[in-house]
C-alpha positions in Angstrom: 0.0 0.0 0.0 1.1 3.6 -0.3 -0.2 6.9 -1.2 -1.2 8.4 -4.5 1.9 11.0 -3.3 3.6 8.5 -3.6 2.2 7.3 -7.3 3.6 10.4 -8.4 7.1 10.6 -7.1 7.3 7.2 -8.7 5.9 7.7 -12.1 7.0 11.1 -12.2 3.5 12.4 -13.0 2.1 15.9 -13.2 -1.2 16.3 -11.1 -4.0 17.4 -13.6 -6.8 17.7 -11.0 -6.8 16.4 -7.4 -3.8 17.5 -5.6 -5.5 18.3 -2.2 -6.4 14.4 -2.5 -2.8 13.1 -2.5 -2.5 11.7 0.7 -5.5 9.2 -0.4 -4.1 5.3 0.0 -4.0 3.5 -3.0 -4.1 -0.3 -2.3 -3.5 -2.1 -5.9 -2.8 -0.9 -9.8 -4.8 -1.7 -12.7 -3.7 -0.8 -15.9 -5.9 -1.2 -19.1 -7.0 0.7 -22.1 -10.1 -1.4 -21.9 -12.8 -0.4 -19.6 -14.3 -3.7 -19.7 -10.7 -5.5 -18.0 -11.0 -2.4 -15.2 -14.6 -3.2 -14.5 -13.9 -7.2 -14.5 -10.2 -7.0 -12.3 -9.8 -3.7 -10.7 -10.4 -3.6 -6.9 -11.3 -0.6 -4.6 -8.6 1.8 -3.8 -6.6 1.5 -6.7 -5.3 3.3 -9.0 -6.1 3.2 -13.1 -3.1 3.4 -15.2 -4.7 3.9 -19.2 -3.8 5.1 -22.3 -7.7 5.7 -23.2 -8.8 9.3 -23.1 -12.5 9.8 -22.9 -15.2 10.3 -20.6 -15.9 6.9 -19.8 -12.3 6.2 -17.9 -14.0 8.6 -15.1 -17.2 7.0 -15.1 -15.8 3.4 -14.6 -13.2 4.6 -11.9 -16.6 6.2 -10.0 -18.3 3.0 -10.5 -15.2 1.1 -8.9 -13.8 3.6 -6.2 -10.5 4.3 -7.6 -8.7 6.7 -6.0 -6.0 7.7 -9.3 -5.8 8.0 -12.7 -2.9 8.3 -14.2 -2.7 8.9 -18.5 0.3 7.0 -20.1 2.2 8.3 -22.7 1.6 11.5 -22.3 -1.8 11.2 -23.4 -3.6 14.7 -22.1 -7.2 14.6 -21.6 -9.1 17.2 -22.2 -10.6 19.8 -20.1 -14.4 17.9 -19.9 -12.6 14.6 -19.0 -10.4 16.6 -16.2 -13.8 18.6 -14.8 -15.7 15.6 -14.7 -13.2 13.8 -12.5 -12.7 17.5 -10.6 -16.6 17.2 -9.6 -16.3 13.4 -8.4 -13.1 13.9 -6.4 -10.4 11.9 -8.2 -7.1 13.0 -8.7 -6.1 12.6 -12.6 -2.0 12.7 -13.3 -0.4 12.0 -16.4 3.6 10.9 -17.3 5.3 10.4 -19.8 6.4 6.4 -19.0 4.5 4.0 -21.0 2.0 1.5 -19.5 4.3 -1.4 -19.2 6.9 0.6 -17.6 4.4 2.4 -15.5 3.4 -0.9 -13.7 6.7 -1.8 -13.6 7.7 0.8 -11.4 4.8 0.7 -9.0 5.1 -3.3 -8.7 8.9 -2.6 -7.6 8.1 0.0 -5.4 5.9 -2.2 -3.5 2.2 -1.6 -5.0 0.8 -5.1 -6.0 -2.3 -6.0 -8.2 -4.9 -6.5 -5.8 -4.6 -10.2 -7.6 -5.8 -13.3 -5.3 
């Protein structure tokens, strides 16, 4: 476990929205570009690493209490995605590492997959 503070040091991510959440825990990663793997693996507290860049990555991480979402990349989302995850409380980063190297670093850091 470790905090979404923590998420960002690691990742080196820029905070898009959320910053006065950063001391949330985050208990597990998920990272998908499929919203359908998220909703089907994902467990509560975690935090969504995606490539995707629409609306519905918000929605799902409502439906599933994540706590982060962190754009691949580089991939910006725009200023409706980043407002509608401003009025529900999520903190939304984005870095520059890709998605495999992006779990990489948070499974060496210590931050597991919520996997049984």
């Amino acid at each position: 476990m470790m905090k979404a503070s923590d998420v960002q040091k690691i990742l080196d991510a820029r905070v898009l929205t959320g910053a006065e959440h950063l001391e949330r825990e985050v208990k597990s990663a998920c990272g998908s570009d499929m919203m359908s793997d998220v909703l089907a693996f994902s467990k509560d507290h975690s935090v969504l690493l995606t490539g995707l860049c629409n609306p519905q990555v918000v929605r799902t991480a409502e439906m599933l209490d994540i706590v982060c979402i962190v754009f691949v990349r580089g991939k910006k989302p725009d200023p409706a995605i980043i407002e509608l995850a401003k009025e529900r409380d999520l903190i939304v980063m984005e870095t520059g590492h890709r998605m495999f190297s992006s779990c990489g670093l948070l499974y060496q850091a210590g931050l597991g997959s919520g996997a049984f």
